[in-house]
C-alpha positions as CSV (number, residue, x, y, z in Angstrom):
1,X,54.8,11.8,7.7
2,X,55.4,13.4,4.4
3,X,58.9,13.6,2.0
4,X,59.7,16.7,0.5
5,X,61.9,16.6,-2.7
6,X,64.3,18.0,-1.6
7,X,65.0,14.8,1.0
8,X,63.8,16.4,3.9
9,X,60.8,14.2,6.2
10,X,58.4,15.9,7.9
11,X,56.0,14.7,10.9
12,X,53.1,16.0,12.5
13,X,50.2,14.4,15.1
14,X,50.8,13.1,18.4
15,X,53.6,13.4,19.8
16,X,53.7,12.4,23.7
17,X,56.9,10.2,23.8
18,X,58.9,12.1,20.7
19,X,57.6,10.1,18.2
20,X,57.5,13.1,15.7
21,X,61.7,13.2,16.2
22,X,61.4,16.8,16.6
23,X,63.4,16.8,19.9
24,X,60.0,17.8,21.6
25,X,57.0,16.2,23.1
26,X,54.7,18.8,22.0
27,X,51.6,18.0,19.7
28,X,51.9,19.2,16.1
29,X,49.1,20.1,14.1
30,X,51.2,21.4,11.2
31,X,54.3,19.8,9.9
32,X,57.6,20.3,11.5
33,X,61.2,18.7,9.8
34,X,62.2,15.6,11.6
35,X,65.9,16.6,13.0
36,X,68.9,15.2,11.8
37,X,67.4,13.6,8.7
38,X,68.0,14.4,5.1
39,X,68.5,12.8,1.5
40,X,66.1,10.4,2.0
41,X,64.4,9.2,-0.6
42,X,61.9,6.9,0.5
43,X,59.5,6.4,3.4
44,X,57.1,4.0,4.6
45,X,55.0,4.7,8.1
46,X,52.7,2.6,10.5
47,X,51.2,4.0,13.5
48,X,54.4,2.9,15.8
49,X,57.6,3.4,13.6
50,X,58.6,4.8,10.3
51,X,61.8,3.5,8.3
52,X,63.2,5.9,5.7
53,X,65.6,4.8,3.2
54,X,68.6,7.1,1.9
55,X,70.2,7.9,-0.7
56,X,73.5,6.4,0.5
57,X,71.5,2.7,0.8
58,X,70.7,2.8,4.9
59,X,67.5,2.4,6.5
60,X,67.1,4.8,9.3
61,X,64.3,3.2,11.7
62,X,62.4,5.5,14.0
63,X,59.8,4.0,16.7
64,X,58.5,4.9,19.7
65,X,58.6,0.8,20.5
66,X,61.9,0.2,18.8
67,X,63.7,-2.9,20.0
68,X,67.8,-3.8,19.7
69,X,66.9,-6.7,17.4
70,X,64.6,-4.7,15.2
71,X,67.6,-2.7,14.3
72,X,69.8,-5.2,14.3
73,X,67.5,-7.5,11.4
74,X,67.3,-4.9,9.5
75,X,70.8,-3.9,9.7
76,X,69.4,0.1,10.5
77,X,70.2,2.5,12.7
78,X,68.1,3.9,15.6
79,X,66.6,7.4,14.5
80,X,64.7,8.2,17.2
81,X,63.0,7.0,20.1
């Protein structure tokens, strides 16, 4: 996953369950925006989920294993699943 500047996130790799949050399943080998997310301005990414913090203070949690109490600790909402 990469942050652009401008607050955009962008994802590429595997992608069989939607992990990328493109709104596909299809494989990217070059970067495509992750939908619905902007003014982030950090991220941090593991191999199963990525959290990005906003500009407005939330944590937006994506996963492809996310769980209700995952989102619930960390008072985020689900991004994608």
């Amino acid at each position: 996953m990469a942050l652009k500047s401008d607050g955009t996130v962008w994802a590429w790799g595997c992608n069989s369950s939607g992990q990328l949050g493109d709104g596909t399943t299809t494989q990217r080998l070059t970067p495509v925006q992750v939908s619905g997310l902007s003014g982030v301005i950090a991220i941090a990414a593991e191999q199963d989920f990525t959290l990005a913090l906003k500009s407005d203070g939330t944590v937006w949690v994506g996963a492809t294993t996310l769980t209700g109490n995952l989102a619930t600790a960390l008072r985020a909402t689900a991004l994608f699943r």
